[in-house]
N, C-alpha and C positions, 0 to 999 in steps of 0.2 A: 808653618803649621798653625794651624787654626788649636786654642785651648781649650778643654773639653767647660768649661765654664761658657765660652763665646761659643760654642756649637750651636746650629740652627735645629731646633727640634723636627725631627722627620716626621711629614705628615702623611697622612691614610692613602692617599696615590702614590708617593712617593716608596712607602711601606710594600704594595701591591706591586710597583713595579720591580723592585727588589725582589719579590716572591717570585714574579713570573719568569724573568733572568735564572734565578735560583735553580725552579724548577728545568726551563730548557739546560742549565748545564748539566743538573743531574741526571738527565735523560740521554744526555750525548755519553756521560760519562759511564753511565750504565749498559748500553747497548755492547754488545759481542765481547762480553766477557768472558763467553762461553764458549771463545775456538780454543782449539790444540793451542797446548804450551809450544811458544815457538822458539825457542833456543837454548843454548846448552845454560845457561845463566835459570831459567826458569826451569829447568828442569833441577835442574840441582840445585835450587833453594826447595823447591816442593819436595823434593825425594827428603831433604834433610830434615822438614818438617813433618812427613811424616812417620819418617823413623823416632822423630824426635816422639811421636805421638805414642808410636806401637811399644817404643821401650820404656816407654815411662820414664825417661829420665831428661827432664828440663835445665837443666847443667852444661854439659858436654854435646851440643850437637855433633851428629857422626856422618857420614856419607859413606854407604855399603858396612858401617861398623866400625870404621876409622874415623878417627876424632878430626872433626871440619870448623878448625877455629879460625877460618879468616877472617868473619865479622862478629860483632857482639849478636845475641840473641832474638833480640825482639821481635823480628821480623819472622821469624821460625816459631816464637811462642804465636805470636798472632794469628798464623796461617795454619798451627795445629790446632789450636781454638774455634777456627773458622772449621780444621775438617770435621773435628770432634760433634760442631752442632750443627753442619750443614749436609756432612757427605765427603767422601775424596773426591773433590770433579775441581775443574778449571775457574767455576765461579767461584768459588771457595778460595780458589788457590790466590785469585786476584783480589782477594776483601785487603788485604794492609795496605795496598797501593792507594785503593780507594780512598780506604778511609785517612790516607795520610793526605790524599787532596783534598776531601771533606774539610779535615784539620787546615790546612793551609787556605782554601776561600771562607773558612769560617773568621780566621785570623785578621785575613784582609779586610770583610767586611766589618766586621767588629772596630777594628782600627781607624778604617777610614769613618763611620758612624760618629767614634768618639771625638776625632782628631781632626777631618778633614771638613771641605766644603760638602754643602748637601748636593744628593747624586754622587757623590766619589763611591761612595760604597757600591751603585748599581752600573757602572762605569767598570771598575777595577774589576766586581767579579767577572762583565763580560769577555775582560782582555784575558786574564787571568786563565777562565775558565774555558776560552776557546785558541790560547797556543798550544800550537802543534807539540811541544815535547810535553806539554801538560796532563793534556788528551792521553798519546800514546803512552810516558811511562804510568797514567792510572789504570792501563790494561795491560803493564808488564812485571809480574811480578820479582821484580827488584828491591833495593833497600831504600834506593833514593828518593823516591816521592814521600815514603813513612819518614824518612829524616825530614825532609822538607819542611812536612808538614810541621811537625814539632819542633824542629826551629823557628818558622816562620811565629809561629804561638809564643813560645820563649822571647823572642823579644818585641813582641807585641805586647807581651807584660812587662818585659823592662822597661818597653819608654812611659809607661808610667811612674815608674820609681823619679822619671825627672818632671813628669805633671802632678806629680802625689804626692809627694817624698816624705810624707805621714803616714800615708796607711799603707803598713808593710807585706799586709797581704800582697801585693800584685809581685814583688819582688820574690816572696816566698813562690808564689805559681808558677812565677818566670822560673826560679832554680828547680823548680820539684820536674816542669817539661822542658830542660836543658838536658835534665838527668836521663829522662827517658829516651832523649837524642844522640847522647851518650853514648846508650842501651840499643840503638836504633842501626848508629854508623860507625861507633868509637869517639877518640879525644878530637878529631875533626872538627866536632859538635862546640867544644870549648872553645877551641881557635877560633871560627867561624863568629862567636858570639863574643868571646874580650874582642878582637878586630873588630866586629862594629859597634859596640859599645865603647872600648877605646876612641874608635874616630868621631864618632857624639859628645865624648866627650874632652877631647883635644879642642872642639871649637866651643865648647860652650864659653860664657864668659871667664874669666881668673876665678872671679871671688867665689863663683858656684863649682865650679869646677872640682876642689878638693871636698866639700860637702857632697857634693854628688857621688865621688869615688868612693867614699866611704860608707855610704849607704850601701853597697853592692856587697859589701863584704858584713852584712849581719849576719852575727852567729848561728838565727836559728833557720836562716834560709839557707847559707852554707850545709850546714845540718840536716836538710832536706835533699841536699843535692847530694851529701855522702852516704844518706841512709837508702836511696833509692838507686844510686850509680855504682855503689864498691860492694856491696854484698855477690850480685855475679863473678864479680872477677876475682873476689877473694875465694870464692866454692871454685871456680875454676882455676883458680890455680892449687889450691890444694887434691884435686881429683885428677890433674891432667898436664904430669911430669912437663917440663918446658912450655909449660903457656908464658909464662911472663918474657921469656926471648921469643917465641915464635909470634906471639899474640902484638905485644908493646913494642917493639925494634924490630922485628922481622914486617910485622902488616902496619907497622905505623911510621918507625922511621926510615926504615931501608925502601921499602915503598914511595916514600915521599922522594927520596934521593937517587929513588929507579936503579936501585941496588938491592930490592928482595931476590930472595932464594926460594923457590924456582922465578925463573924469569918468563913466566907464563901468562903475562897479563898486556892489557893493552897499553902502549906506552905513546909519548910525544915529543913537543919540543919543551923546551926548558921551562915556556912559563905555562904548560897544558898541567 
C-alpha cells in the first residue's frame, strides 16, 4: 500500500470518470426498489419498524406487540425514519439497505483515493458496486448490507491510526462507526474489527507493533464507542425482563454454537 504522502493527486478526468462509475452504480442500485417485499425476513423487519413507528416506543421493538429482540435496533430506527418522512411503501422500506451500500462504496472509494494506486478507486467501485450479492441485498431489506456498510467505514478509519498515529481523530470516527455497527448487527461488529485489526497488526513490524496496539485503546475513543453502543442495551434491559440471556447468550452465543432456543433459523456446516 501506497502512503497517503506518496499518493498520486487525482486529476479532472480521472475525477469525472469516478463520477460517471458513481453515477451508473447509483442508478442500477436505485432501480425496482419498489416491488412487493419479498419474504418472511422483509416482512418482518418492516412490520417491526412500523410498529416501532406507531408506538412510539424506540426501545423494545415488538412484532404483533411481543417484544422482537433478536437484533439490535438500528435498522428498525432507520426504516421508521424512512416511513415517518417518506410514506409506508417498499421504497421506504429499502432506504437502510441503500444507504448502508452508499456507506460501504463511499469507504472503498475514499480508501483507495488515500491509500491506493491512481484509478483503484474507480476500478474498486466498479467491482464493488456491480456483484451480485451487492446489488441484491441493497434491494432487501435486511441487516446485513447496513452492517456492512459501517464496518466497512470503521476500519477504513482505523487504518489510519497506523498512517496517522498523531491525529486521533480518525481512530475516534473509527470507534464512534464501530459503535453504530454494534447498533446495526450486535458484538459481531467487534469481533469482526479486533480480527482484522489484530491480523494488521500481528504482521506489522516488533518495534511498532506494541505502539500501534496501544493507540486503539485511547480513552476518549473508547469513550465514544460506550457512549453511543451501551445506552441501548442498558434501556433494554432495564424495560424488557430477560434481555441480557435472551439478547447476549441466547442470539449471540448459543447462536454462534447452533444451540439457540427455538432452533428456527438457517443453519450449516461447522465453519458456515
Amino acid at each position: 500500500m501506497r502512503s497517503p504522502d506518496h499518493a498520486t493527486a487525482t486529476t479532472p478526468s480521472s475525477g469525472l470518470a469516478l463520477l460517471l462509475v458513481a453515477l451508473v452504480v447509483l442508478v442500477a442500485l436505485a432501480i425496482g426498489r419498489d416491488h412487493a417485499l419479498q419474504n418472511l425476513n422483509e416482512g418482518v423487519y418492516a412490520r417491526v419498524a412500523q410498529e416501532m413507528l406507531e408506538r412510539q416506543d424506540f426501545i423494545v421493538p415488538t412484532l404483533d406487540g411481543v417484544p422482537y429482540l433478536e437484533k439490535p435496533p438500528l435498522l428498525y430506527w432507520v426504516t421508521a425514519a424512512a416511513f415517518a418522512i417518506f410514506g409506508m411503501n417498499e421504497t421506504a422500506a429499502r432506504l437502510a439497505p441503500l444507504l448502508g451500500a452508499l456507506l460501504a462504496f463511499g469507504a472503498t472509494v475514499w480508501f483507495a483515493r488515500r491509500h491506493l494506486a491512481p484509478t483503484t478507486d474507480r476500478y474498486a467501485l466498479a467491482i464493488l458496486g456491480t456483484a451480485p450479492i451487492i446489488v441484491v441485498l441493497a434491494h432487501t431489506l435486511m441487516f446485513d448490507l447496513l452492517f456492512t456498510g459501517l464496518l466497512f467505514a470503521a476500519l477504513a478509519m482505523g487504518y489510519e491510526v497506523f498512517e496517522r498515529p498523531d491525529e486521533r481523530r480518525w481512530l475516534r470516527c473509527s470507534y464512534g462507526l464501530l459503535a453504530a455497527a454494534v447498533l446495526a448487527k450486535g458484538l459481531a461488529a467487534i469481533v469482526f474489527y479486533v480480527l482484522v485489526v489484530g491480523a494488521w497488526l500481528w504482521q506489522s513490524p516488533r518495534e511498532t507493533r506494541l505502539a500501534a496496539a496501544r493507540r486503539f485503546g485511547e480513552p476518549v475513543a473508547i469513550a465514544i464507542l460506550a457512549a453511543i453502543g451501551v445506552p441501548w442495551h442498558v434501556l433494554a434491559a432495564q424495560q424488557q425482563p430477560g434481555f441480557v440471556w435472551l439478547y447476549f447468550v441466547n442470539e449471540h452465543l448459543l447462536r454462534f454454537i447452533d444451540a439457540r432456543v427455538p432452533h428456527d433459523y438457517h443453519t450449516g456446516p461447522w465453519w458456515y
